[in-house]
mmCIF file of the N, C-alpha and C atoms, coordinates in Angstrom:
data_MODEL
# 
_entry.id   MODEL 
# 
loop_
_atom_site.group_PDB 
_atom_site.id 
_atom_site.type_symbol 
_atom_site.label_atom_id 
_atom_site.label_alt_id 
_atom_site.label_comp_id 
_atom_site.label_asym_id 
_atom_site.label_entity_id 
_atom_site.label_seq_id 
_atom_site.pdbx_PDB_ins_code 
_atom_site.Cartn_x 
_atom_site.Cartn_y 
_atom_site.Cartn_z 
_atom_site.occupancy 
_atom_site.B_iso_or_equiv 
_atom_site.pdbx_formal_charge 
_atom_site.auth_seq_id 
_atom_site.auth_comp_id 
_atom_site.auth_asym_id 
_atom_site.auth_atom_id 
_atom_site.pdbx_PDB_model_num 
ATOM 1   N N  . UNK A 1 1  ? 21.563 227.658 150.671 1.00 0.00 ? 1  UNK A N  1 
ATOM 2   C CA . UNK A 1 1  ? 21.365 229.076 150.471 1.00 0.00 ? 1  UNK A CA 1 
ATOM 3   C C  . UNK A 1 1  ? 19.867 229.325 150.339 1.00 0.00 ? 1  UNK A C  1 
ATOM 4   N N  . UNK A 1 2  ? 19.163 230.017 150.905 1.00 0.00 ? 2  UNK A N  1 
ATOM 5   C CA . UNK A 1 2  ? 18.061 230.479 150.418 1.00 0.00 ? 2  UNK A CA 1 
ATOM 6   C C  . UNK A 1 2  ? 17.700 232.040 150.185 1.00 0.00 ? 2  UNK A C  1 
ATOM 7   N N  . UNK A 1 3  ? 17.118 231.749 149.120 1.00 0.00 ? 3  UNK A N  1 
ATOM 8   C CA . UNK A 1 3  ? 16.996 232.814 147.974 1.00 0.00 ? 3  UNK A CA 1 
ATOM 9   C C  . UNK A 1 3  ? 15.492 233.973 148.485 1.00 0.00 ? 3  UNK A C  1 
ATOM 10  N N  . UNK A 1 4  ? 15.999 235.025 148.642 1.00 0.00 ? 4  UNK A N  1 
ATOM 11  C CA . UNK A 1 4  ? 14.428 235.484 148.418 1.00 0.00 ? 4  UNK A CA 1 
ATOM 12  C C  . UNK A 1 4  ? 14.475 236.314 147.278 1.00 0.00 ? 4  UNK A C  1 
ATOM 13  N N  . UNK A 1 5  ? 13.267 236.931 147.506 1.00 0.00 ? 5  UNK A N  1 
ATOM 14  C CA . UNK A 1 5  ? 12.775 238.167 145.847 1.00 0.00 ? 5  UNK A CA 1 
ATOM 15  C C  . UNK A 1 5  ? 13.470 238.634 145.624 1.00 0.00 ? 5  UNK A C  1 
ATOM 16  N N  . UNK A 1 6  ? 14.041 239.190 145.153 1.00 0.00 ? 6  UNK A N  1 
ATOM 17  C CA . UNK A 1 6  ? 15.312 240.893 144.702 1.00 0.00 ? 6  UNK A CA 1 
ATOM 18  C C  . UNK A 1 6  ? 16.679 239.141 144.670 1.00 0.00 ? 6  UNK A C  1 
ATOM 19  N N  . UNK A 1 7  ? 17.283 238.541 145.177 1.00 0.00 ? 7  UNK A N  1 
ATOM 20  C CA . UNK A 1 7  ? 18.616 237.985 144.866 1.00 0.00 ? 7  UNK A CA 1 
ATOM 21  C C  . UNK A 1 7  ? 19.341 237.691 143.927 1.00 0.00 ? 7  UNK A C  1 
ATOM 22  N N  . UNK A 1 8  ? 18.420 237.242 143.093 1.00 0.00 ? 8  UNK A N  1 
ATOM 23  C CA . UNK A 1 8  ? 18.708 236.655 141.307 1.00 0.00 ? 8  UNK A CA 1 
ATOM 24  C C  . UNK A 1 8  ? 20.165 237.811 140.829 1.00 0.00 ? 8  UNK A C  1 
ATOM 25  N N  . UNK A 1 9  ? 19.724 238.710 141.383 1.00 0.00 ? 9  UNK A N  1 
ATOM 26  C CA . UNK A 1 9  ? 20.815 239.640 140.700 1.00 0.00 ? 9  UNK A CA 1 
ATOM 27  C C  . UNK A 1 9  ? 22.231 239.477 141.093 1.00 0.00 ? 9  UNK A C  1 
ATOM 28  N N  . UNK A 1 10 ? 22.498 239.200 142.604 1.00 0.00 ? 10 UNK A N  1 
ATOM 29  C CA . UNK A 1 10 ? 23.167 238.911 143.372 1.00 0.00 ? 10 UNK A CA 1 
ATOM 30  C C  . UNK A 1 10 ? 24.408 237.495 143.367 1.00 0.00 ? 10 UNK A C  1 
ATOM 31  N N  . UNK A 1 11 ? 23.459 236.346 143.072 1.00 0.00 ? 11 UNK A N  1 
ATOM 32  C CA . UNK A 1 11 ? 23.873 235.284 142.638 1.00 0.00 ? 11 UNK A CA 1 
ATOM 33  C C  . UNK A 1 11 ? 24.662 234.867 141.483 1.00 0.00 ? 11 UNK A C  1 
ATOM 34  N N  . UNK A 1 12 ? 26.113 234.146 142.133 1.00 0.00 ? 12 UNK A N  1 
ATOM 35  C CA . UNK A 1 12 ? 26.300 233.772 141.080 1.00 0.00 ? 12 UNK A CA 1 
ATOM 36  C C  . UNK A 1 12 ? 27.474 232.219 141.380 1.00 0.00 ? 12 UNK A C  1 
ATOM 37  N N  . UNK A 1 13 ? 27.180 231.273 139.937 1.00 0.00 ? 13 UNK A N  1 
ATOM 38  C CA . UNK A 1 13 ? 27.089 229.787 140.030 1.00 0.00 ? 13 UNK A CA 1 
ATOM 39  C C  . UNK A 1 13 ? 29.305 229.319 140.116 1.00 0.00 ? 13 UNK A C  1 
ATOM 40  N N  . UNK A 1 14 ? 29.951 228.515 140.608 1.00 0.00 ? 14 UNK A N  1 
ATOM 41  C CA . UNK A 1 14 ? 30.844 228.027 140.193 1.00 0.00 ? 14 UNK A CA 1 
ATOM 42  C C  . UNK A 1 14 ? 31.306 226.698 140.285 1.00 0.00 ? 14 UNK A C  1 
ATOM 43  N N  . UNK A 1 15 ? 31.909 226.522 139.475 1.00 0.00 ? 15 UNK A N  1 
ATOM 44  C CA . UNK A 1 15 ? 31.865 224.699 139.520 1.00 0.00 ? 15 UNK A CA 1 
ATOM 45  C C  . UNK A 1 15 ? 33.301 224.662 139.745 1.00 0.00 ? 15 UNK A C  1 
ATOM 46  N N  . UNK A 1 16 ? 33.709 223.659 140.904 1.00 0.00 ? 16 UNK A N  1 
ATOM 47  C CA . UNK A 1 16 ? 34.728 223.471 141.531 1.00 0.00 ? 16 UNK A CA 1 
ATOM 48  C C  . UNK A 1 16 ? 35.691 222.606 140.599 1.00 0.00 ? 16 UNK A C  1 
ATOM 49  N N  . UNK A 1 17 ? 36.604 222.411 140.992 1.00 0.00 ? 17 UNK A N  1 
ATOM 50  C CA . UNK A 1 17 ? 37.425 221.108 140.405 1.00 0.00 ? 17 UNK A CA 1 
ATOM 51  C C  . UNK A 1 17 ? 37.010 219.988 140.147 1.00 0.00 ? 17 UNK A C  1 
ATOM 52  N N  . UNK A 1 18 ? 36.381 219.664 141.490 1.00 0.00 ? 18 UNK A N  1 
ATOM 53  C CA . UNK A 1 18 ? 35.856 218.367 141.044 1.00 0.00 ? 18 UNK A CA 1 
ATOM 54  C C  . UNK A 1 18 ? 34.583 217.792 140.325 1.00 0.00 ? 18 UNK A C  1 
ATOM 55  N N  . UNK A 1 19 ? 33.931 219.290 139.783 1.00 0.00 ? 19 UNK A N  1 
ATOM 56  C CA . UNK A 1 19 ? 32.546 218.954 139.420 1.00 0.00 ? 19 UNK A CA 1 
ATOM 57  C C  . UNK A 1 19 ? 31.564 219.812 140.063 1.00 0.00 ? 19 UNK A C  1 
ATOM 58  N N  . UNK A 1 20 ? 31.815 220.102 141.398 1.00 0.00 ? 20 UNK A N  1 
ATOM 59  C CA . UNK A 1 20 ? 30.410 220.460 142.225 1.00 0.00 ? 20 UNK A CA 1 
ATOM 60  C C  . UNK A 1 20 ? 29.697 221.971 141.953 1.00 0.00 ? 20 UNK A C  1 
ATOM 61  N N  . UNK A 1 21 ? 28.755 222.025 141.533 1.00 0.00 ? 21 UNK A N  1 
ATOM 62  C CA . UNK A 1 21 ? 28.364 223.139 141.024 1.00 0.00 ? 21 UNK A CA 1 
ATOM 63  C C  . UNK A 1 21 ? 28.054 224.124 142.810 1.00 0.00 ? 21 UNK A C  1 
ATOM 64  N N  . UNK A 1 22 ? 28.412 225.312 142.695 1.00 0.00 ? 22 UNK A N  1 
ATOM 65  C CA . UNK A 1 22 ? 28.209 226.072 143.805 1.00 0.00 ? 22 UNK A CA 1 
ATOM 66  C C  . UNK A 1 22 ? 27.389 226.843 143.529 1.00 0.00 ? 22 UNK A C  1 
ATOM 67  N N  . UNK A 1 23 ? 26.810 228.132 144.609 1.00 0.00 ? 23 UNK A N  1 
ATOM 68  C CA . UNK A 1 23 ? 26.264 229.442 144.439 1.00 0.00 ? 23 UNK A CA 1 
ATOM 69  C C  . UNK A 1 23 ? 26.416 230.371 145.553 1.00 0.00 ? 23 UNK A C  1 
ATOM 70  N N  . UNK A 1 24 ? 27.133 231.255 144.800 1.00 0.00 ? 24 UNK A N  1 
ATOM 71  C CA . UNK A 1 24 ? 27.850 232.595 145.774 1.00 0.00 ? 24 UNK A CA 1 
ATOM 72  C C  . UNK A 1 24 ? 26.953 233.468 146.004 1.00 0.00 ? 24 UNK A C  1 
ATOM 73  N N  . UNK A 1 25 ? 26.645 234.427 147.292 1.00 0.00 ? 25 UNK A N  1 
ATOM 74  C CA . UNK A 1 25 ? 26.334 235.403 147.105 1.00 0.00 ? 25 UNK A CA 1 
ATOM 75  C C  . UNK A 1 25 ? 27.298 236.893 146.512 1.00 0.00 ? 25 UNK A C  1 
ATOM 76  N N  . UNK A 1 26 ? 27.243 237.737 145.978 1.00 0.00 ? 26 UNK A N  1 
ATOM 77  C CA . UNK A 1 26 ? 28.657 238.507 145.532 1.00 0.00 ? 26 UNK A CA 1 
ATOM 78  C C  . UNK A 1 26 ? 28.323 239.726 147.135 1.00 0.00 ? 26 UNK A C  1 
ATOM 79  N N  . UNK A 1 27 ? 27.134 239.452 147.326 1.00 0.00 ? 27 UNK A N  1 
ATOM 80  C CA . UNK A 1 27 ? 26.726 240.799 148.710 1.00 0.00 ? 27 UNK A CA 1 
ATOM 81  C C  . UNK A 1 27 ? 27.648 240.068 150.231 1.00 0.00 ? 27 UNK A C  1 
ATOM 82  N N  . UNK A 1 28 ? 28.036 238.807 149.999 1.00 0.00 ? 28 UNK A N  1 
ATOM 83  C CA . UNK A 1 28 ? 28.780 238.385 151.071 1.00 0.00 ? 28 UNK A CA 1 
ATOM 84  C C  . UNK A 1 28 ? 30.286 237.891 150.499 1.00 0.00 ? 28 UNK A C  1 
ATOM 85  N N  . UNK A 1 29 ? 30.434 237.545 149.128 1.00 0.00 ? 29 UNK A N  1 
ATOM 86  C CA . UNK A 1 29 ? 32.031 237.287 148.798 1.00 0.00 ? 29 UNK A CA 1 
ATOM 87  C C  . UNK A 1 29 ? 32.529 238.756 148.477 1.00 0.00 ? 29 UNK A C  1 
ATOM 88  N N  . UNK A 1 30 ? 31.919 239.951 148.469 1.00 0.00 ? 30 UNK A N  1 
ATOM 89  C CA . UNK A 1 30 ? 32.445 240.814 147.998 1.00 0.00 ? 30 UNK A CA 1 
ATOM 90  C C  . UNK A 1 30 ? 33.769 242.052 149.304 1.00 0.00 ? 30 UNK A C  1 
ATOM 91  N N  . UNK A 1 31 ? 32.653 241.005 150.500 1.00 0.00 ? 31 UNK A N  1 
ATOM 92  C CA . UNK A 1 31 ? 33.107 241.691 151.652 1.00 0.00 ? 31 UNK A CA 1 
ATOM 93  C C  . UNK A 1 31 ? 34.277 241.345 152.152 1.00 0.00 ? 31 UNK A C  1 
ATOM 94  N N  . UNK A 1 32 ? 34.705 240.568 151.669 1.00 0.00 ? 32 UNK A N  1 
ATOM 95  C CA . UNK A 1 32 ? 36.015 239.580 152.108 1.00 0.00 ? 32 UNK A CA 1 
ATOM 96  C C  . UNK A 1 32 ? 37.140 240.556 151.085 1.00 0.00 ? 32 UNK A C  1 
ATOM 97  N N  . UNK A 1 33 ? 37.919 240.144 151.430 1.00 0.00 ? 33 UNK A N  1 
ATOM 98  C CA . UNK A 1 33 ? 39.265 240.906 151.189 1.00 0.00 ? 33 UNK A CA 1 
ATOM 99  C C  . UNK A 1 33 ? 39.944 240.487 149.591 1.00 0.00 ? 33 UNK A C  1 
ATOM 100 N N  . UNK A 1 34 ? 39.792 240.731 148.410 1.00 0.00 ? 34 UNK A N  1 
ATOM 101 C CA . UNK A 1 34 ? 40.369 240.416 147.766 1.00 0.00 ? 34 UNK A CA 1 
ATOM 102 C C  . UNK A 1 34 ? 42.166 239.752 147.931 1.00 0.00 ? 34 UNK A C  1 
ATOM 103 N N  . UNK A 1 35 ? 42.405 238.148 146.881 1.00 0.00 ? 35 UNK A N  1 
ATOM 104 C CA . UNK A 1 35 ? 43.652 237.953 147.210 1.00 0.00 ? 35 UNK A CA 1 
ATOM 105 C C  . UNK A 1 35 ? 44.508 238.749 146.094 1.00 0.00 ? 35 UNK A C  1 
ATOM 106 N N  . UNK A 1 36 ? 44.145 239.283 144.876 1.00 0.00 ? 36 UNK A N  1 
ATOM 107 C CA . UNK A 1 36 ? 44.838 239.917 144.414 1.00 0.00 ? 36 UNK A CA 1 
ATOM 108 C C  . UNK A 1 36 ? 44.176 240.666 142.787 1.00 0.00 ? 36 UNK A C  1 
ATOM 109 N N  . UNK A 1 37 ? 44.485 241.534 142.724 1.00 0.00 ? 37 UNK A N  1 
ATOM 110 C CA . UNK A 1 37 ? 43.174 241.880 141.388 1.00 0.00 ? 37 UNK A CA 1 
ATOM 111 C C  . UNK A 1 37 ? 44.449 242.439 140.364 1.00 0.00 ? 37 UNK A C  1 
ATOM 112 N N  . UNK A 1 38 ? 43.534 242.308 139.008 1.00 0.00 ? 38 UNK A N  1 
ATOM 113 C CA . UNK A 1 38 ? 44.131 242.270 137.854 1.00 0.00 ? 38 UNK A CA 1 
ATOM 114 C C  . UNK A 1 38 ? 44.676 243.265 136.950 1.00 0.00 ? 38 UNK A C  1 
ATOM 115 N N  . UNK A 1 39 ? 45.629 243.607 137.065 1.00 0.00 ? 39 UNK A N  1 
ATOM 116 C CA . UNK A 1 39 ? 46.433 245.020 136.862 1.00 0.00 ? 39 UNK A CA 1 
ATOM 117 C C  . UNK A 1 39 ? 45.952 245.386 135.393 1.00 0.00 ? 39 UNK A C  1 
ATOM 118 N N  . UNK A 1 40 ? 45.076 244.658 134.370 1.00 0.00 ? 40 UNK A N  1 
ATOM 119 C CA . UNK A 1 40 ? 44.633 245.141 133.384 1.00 0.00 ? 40 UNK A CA 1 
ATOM 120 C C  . UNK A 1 40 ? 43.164 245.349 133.050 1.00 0.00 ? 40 UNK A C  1 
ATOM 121 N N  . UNK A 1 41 ? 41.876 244.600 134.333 1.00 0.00 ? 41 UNK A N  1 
ATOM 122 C CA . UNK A 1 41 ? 41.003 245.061 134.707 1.00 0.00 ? 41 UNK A CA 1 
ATOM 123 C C  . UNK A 1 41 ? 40.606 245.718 136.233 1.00 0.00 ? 41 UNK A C  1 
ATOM 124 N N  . UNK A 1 42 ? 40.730 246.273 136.637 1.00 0.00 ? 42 UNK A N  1 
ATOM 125 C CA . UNK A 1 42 ? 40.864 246.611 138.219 1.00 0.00 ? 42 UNK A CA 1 
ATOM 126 C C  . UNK A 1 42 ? 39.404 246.391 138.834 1.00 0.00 ? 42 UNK A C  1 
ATOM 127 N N  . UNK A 1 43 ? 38.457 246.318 138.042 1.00 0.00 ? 43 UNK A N  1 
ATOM 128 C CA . UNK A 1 43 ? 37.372 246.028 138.428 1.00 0.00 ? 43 UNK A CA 1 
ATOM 129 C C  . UNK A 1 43 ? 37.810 244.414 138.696 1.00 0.00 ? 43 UNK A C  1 
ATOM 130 N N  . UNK A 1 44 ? 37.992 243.746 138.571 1.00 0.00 ? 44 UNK A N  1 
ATOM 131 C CA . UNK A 1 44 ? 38.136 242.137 138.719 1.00 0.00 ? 44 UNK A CA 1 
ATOM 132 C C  . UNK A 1 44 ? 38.871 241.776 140.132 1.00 0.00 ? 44 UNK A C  1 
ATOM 133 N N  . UNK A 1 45 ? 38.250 241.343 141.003 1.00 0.00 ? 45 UNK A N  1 
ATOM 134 C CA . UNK A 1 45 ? 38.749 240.975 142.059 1.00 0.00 ? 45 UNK A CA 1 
ATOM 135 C C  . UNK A 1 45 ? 38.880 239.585 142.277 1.00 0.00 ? 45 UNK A C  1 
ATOM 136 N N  . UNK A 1 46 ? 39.929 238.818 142.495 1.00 0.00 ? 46 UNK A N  1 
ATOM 137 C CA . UNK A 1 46 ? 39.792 237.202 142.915 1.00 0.00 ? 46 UNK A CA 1 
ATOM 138 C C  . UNK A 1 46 ? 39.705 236.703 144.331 1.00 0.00 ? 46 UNK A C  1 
ATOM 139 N N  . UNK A 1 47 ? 38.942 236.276 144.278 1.00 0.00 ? 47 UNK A N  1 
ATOM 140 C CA . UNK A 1 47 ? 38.006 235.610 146.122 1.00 0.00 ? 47 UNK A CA 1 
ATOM 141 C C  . UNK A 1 47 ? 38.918 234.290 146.036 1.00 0.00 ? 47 UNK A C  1 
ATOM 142 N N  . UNK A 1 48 ? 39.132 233.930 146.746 1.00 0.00 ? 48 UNK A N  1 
ATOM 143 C CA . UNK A 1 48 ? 39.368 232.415 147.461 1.00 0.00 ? 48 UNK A CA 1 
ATOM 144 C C  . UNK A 1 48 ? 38.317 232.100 147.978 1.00 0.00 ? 48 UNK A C  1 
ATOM 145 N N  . UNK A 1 49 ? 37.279 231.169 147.332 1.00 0.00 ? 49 UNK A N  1 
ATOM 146 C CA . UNK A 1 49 ? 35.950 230.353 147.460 1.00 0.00 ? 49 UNK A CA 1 
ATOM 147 C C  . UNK A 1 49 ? 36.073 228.618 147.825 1.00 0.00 ? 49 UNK A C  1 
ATOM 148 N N  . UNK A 1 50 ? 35.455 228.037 148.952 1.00 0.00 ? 50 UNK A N  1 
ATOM 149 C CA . UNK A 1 50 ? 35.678 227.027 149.090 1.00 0.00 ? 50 UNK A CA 1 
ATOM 150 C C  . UNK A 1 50 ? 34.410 226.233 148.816 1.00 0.00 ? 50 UNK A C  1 
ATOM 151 N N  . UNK A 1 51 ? 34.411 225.245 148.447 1.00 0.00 ? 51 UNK A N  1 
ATOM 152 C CA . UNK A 1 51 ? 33.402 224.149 147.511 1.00 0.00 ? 51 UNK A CA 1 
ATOM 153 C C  . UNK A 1 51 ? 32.803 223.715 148.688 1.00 0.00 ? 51 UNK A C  1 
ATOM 154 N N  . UNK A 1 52 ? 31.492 224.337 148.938 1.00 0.00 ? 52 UNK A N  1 
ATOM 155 C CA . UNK A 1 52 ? 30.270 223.676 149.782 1.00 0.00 ? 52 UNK A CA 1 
ATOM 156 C C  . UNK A 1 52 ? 29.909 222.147 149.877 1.00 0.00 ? 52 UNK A C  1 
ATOM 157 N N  . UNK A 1 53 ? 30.124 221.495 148.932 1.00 0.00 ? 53 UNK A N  1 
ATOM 158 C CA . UNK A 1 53 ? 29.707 219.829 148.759 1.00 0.00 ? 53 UNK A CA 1 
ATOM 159 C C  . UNK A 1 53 ? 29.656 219.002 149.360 1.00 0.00 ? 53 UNK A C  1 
ATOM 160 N N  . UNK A 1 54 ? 29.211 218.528 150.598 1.00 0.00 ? 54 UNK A N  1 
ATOM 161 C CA . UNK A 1 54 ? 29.403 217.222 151.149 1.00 0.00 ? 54 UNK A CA 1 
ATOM 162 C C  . UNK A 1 54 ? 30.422 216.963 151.704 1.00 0.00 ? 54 UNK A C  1 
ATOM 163 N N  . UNK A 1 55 ? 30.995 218.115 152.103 1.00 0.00 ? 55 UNK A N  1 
ATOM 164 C CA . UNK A 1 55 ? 32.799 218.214 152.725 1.00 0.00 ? 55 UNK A CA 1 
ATOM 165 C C  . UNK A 1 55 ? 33.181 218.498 151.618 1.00 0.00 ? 55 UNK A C  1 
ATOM 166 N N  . UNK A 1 56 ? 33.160 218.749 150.359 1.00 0.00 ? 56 UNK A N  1 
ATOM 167 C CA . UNK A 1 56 ? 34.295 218.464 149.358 1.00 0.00 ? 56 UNK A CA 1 
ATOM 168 C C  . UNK A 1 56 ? 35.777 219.530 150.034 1.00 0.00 ? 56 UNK A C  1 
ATOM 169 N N  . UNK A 1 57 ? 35.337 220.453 149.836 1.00 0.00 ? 57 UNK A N  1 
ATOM 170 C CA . UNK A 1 57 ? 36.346 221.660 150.629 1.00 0.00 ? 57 UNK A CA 1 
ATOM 171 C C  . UNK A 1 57 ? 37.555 222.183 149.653 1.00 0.00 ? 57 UNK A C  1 
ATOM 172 N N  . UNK A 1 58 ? 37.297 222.351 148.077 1.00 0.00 ? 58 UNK A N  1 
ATOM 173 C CA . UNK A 1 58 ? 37.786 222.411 146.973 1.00 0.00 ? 58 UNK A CA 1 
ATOM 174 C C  . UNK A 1 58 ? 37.735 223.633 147.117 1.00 0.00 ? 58 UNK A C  1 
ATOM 175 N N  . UNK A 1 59 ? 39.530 223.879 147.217 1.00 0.00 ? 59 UNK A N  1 
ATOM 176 C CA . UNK A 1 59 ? 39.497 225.564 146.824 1.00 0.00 ? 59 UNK A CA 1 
ATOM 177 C C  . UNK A 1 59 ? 39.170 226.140 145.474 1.00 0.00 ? 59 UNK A C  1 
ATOM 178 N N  . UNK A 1 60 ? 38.674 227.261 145.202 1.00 0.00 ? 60 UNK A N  1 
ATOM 179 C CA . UNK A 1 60 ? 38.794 227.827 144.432 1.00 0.00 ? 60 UNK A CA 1 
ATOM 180 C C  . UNK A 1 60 ? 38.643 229.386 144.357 1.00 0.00 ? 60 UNK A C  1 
ATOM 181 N N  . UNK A 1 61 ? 39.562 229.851 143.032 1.00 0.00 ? 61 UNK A N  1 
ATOM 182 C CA . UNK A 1 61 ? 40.536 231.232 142.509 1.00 0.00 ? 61 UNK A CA 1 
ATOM 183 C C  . UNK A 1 61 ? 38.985 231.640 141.800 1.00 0.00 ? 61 UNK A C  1 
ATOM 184 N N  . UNK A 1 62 ? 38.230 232.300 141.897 1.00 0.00 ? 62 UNK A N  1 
ATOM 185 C CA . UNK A 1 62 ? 37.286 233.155 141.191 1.00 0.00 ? 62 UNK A CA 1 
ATOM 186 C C  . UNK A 1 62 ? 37.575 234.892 141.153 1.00 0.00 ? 62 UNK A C  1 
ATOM 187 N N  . UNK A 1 63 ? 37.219 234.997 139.963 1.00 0.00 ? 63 UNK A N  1 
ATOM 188 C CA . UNK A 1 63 ? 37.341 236.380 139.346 1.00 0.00 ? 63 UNK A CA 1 
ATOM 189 C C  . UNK A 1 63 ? 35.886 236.830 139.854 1.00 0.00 ? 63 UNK A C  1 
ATOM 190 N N  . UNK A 1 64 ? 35.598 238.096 140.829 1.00 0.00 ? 64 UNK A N  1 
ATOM 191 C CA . UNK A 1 64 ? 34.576 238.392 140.479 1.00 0.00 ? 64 UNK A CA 1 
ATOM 192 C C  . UNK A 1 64 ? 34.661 240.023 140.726 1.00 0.00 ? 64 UNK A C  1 
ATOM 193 N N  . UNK A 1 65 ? 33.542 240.493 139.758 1.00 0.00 ? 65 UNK A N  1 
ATOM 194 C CA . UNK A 1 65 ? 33.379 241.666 139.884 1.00 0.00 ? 65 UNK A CA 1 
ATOM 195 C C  . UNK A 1 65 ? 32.188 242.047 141.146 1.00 0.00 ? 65 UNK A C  1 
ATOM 196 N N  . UNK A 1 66 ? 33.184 243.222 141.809 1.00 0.00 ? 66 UNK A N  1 
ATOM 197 C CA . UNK A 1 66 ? 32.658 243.484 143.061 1.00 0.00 ? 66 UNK A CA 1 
ATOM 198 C C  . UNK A 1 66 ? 32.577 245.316 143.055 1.00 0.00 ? 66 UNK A C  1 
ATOM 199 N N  . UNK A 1 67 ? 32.664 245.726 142.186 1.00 0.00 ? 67 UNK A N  1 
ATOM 200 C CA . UNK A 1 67 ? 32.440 247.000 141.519 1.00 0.00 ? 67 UNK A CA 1 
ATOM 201 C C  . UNK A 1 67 ? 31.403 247.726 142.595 1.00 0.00 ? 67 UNK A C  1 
ATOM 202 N N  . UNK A 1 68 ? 30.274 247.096 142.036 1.00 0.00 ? 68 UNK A N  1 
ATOM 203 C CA . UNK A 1 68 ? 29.205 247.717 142.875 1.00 0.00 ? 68 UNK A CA 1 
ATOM 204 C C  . UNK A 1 68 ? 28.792 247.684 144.321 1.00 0.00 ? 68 UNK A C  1 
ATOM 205 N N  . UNK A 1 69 ? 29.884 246.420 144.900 1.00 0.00 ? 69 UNK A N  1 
ATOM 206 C CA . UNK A 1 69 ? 29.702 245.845 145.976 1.00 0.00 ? 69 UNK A CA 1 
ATOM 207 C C  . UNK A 1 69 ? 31.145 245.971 147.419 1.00 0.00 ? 69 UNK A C  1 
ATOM 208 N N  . UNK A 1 70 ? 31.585 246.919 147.057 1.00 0.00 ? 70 UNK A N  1 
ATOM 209 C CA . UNK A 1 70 ? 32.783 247.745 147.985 1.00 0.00 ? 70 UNK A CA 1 
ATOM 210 C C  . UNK A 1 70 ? 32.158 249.094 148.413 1.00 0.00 ? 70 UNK A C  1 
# 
């Protein structure tokens, strides 16, 4: 990923199953289609994110808020 000026805000870190620490953009996971959001925060959307690592290819269920980013 490379980062320029203004992103920091943008970014954000998840650590897979097996360990591997990631970094999302929310300006590109936000665009993807939520798999299902949370009938008691509606702001909370969950992405299906796959673990960048060396092949690892570790799914993962992340909550993210995409509020500002729909």
């Amino acid at each position: 990923m490379n980062l320029q000026a203004g992103d920091e805000g943008h970014i954000f870190g998840v650590v897979c199953p097996a360990g591997h620490q990631n970094y999302f953009d929310k300006r590109e996971v936000c665009r993807k289609e939520s798999i299902f959001m949370s009938v008691e925060d509606k702001t909370a959307h969950r992405q299906r994110l796959v673990c960048g690592y060396l092949g690892c290819k570790e799914v993962m269920i992340v909550k993210v808020d995409c509020e500002d980013y729909r």
